[in-house]
C-alpha positions in Angstrom: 95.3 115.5 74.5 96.6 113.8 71.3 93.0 114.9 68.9 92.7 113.5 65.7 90.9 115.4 63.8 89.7 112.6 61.6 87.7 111.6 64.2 85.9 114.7 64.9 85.0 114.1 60.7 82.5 111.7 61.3 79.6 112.1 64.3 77.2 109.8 62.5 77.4 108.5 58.6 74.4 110.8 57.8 76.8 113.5 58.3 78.9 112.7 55.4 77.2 110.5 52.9 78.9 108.6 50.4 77.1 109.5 47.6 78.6 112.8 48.0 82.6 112.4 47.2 83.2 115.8 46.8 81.8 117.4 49.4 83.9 114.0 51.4 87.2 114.9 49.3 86.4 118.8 50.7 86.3 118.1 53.9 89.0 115.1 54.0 91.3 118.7 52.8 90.1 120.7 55.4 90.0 118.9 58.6 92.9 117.1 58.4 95.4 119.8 58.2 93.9 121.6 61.4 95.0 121.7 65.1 91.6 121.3 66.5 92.6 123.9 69.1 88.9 124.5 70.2 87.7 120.9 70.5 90.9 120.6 72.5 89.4 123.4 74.6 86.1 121.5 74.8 88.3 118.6 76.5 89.8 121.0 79.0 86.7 121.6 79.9 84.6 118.7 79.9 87.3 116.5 81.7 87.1 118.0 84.8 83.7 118.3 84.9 82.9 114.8 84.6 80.9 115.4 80.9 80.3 111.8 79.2 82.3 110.7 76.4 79.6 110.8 73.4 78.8 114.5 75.0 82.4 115.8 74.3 82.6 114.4 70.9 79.4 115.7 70.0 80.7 119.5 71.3 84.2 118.5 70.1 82.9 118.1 67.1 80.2 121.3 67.1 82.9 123.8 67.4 85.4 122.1 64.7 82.3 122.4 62.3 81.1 125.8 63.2 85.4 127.0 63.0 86.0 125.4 59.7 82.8 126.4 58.3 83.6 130.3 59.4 87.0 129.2 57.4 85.4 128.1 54.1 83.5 131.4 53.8 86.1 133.9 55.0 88.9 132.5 52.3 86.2 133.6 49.5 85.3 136.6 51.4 88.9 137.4 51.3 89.7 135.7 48.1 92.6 134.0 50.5 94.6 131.0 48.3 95.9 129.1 50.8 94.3 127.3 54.0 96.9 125.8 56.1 99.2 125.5 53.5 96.6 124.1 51.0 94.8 125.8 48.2 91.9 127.4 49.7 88.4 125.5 49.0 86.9 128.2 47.1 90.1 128.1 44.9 90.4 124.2 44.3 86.8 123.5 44.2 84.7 126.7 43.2 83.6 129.5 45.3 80.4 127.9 44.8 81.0 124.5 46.2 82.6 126.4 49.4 79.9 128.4 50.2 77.5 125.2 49.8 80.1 123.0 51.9 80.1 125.9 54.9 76.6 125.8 54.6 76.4 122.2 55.0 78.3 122.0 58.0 75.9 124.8 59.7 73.3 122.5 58.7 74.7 119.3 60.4 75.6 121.3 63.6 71.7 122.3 64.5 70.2 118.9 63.3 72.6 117.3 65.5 72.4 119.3 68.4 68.4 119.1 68.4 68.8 115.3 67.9 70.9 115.5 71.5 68.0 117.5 72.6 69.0 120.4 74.8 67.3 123.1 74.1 69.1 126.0 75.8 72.4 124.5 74.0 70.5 124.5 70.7 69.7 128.4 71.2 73.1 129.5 72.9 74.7 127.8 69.5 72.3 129.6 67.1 73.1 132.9 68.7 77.0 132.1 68.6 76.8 130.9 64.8 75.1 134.3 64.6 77.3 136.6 66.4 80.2 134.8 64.2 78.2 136.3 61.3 78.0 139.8 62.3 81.4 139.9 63.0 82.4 139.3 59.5 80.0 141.8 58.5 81.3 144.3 60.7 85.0 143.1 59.4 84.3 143.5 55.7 83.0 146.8 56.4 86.4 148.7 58.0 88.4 146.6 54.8 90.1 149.7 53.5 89.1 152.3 56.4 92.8 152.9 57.6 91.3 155.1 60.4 89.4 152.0 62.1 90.2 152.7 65.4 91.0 149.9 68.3 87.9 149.9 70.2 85.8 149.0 66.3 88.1 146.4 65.6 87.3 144.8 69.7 83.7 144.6 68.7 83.9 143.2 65.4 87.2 140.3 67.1 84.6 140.2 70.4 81.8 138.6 67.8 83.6 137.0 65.5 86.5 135.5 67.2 85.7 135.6 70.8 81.8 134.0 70.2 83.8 130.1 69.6 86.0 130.8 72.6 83.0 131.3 74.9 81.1 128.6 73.4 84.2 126.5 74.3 83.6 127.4 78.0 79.8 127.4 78.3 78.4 124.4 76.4 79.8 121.9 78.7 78.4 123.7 81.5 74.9 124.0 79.6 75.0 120.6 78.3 75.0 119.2 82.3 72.3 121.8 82.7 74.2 124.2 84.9 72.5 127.2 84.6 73.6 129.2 87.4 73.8 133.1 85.7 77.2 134.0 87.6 78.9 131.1 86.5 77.9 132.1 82.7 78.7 135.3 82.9 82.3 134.3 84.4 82.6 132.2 81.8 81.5 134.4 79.2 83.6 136.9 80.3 86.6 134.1 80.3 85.8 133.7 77.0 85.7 137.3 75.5 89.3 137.8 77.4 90.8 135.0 75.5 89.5 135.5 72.6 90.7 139.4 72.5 93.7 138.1 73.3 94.1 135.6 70.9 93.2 137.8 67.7 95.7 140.1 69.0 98.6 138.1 69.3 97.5 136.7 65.8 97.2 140.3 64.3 101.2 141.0 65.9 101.8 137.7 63.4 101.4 140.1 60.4 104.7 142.3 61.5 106.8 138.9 62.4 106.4 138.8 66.3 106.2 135.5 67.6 105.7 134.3 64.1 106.5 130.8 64.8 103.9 130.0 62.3 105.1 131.4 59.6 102.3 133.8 58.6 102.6 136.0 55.4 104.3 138.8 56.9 101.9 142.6 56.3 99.2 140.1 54.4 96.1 141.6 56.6 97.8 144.9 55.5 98.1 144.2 51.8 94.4 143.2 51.5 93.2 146.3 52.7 92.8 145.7 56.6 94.2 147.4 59.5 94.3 145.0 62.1 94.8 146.1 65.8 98.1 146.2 66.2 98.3 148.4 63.0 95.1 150.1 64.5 97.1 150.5 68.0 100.4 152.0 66.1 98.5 154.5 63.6 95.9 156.3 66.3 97.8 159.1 67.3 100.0 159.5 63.1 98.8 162.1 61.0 97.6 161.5 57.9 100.5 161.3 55.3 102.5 159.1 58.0 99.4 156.6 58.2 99.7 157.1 54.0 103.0 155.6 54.2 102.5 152.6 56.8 99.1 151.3 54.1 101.3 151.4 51.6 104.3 149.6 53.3 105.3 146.6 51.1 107.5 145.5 53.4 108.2 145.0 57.1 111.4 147.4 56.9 109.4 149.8 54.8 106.6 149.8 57.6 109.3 150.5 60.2 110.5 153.2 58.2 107.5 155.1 57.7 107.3 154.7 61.4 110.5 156.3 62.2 112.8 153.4 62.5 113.0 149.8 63.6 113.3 150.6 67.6 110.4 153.0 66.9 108.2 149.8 65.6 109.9 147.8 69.0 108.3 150.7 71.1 105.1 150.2 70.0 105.5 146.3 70.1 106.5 146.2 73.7 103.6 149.1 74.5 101.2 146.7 73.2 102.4 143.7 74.6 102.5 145.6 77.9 98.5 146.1 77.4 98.0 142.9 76.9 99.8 142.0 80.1 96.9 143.9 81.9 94.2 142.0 79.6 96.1 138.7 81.1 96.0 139.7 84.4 92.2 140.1 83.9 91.9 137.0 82.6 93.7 135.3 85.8 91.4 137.7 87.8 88.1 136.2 86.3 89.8 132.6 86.7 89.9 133.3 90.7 86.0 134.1 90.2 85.3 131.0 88.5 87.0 128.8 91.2 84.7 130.3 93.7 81.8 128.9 91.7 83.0 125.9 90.8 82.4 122.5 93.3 85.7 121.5 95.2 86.1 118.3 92.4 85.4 120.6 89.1 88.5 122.7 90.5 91.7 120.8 88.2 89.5 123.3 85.6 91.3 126.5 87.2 94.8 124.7 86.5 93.7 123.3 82.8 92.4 127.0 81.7 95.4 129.0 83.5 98.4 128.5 80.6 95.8 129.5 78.0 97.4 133.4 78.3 101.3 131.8 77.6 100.0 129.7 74.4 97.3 131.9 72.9 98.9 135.2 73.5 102.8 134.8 74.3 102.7 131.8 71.7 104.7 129.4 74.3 104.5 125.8 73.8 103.1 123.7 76.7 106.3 121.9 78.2 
């Protein structure tokens, strides 16, 4: 799907009005340096279930909203600089002007979404937008606990990154009024999978696996935050050792404190091998859905199924 995300900007001109440049210029800097990822997700979902045009874009567009507005508040949460490789909005236009911008966007997501008039979408999307917010509750709260262990740091990535994937799977489903509780639950449970599985592989980004990206390598460390992997590799280290991986500046200082860099592999490949059996779940829950799904919605099973490759092993789509 080639996704502009210009396009996603814009649902009506009441969105962004032009007596309002810099809220424009703000958003101008933050949508057009982004993947779209879940909007693309929306497609993948809505194409082969027959979902009309001015639907997707409106869900398309929900999602992008709801993400980037998550986006403007963590960076000032976090005091983060840089946003795709961009000064952070809090940092270019004032924390204050971030906070009213995410705000904003919250704003335009429920007055659309009643405007379109489905109630049950217009609820589900509340509760999401609130999960989301919990979840970076929960997050600031273990931000400089260094014995957080994995199963608090599932809960908190379950609400706060794993809420948008579900949304992603449901809404299309809800916006045709498909309200069948298995298939939501499927779905939901879709959802939560790839969003555990998402975080995770983005947490091993911090200790340069798979960093394609390019991500600041320890930076969740640095700012006080043991992420899952870190989590995974420092449940069973006493305290002086777990001492000496917080205060690791480096990648080769963190393997040292560890006990070497084939010691650090170990544990790579360990948790790599648990998210193999988190995958194989997910392909599990994907045979489930195609049992609820009608014969034509079935080219869904083969749009969803490569999701484990490119969210978790990172692997471009050939």
């Amino acid at each position: 799907m080639n996704l502009n995300m210009q396009d996603l900007k814009v649902y009506s001109a009441r969105d962004f009005p032009a007596y309002l440049p810099k809220l424009s210029s703000l958003y101008d800097d933050l949508f057009n340096g982004g993947k779209g990822f879940r909007a693309r997700l929306i497609h993948m979902v809505c194409a082969p279930l027959g979902v009309h045009a001015k639907t997707e874009q409106l869900l398309g567009q929900t999602i992008e909203f709801i993400h980037n507005a998550s986006l403007l508040h963590d960076d000032l949460v976090d005091r983060s600089q840089l946003r795709r490789g961009k000064p952070a909005a809090w940092l270019k236009y004032t924390p204050e002007y971030a906070v009213l911008a995410g705000d904003y966007l919250l704003a335009r997501v429920m007055v659309n979404l009643s405007t379109y008039g489905n109630i049950r979408l217009v609820q589900y999307t509340a509760q999401i937008i609130s999960d989301l917010l919990e979840g970076e509750w929960l997050q600031d709260s273990v931000i400089g606990d260094f014995f957080v262990g994995p199963e608090q740091l599932d809960r908190i990535h379950n609400l706060k990154t794993a809420s948008l994937f579900k949304w992603c799977l449901r809404a299309p489903f809800i916006a045709l009024d498909r309200n069948q509780a298995e298939l939501h639950q499927t779905l939901e449970e879709l959802g939560a999978l790839l969003g555990l599985l998402f975080q995770r592989s983005d947490d091993l980004l911090d200790f340069n696996v798979r960093n394609h990206e390019g991500k600041a390598v320890l930076g969740d460390l640095k700012s006080g935050y043991l992420n899952s992997f870190a989590a995974f590799v420092s449940q069973s280290k006493d305290r002086k050792t777990i001492d000496g991986l917080v205060k690791s500046q480096t990648l080769e200082d963190f393997a040292q404190n560890l006990g070497g860099a084939s010691e650090l592999q170990k544990y790579i490949e360990e948790f790599d091998a648990i998210n193999s059996k988190t995958i194989s779940l997910f392909h599990h829950q994907l045979e489930n859905l195609g049992k609820l799904l009608d014969p034509k919605e079935m080219p869904l099973i083969d749009q969803l199924s490569p999701l484990t490759d490119l969210l978790y092993w990172r692997r471009k789509p050939e």
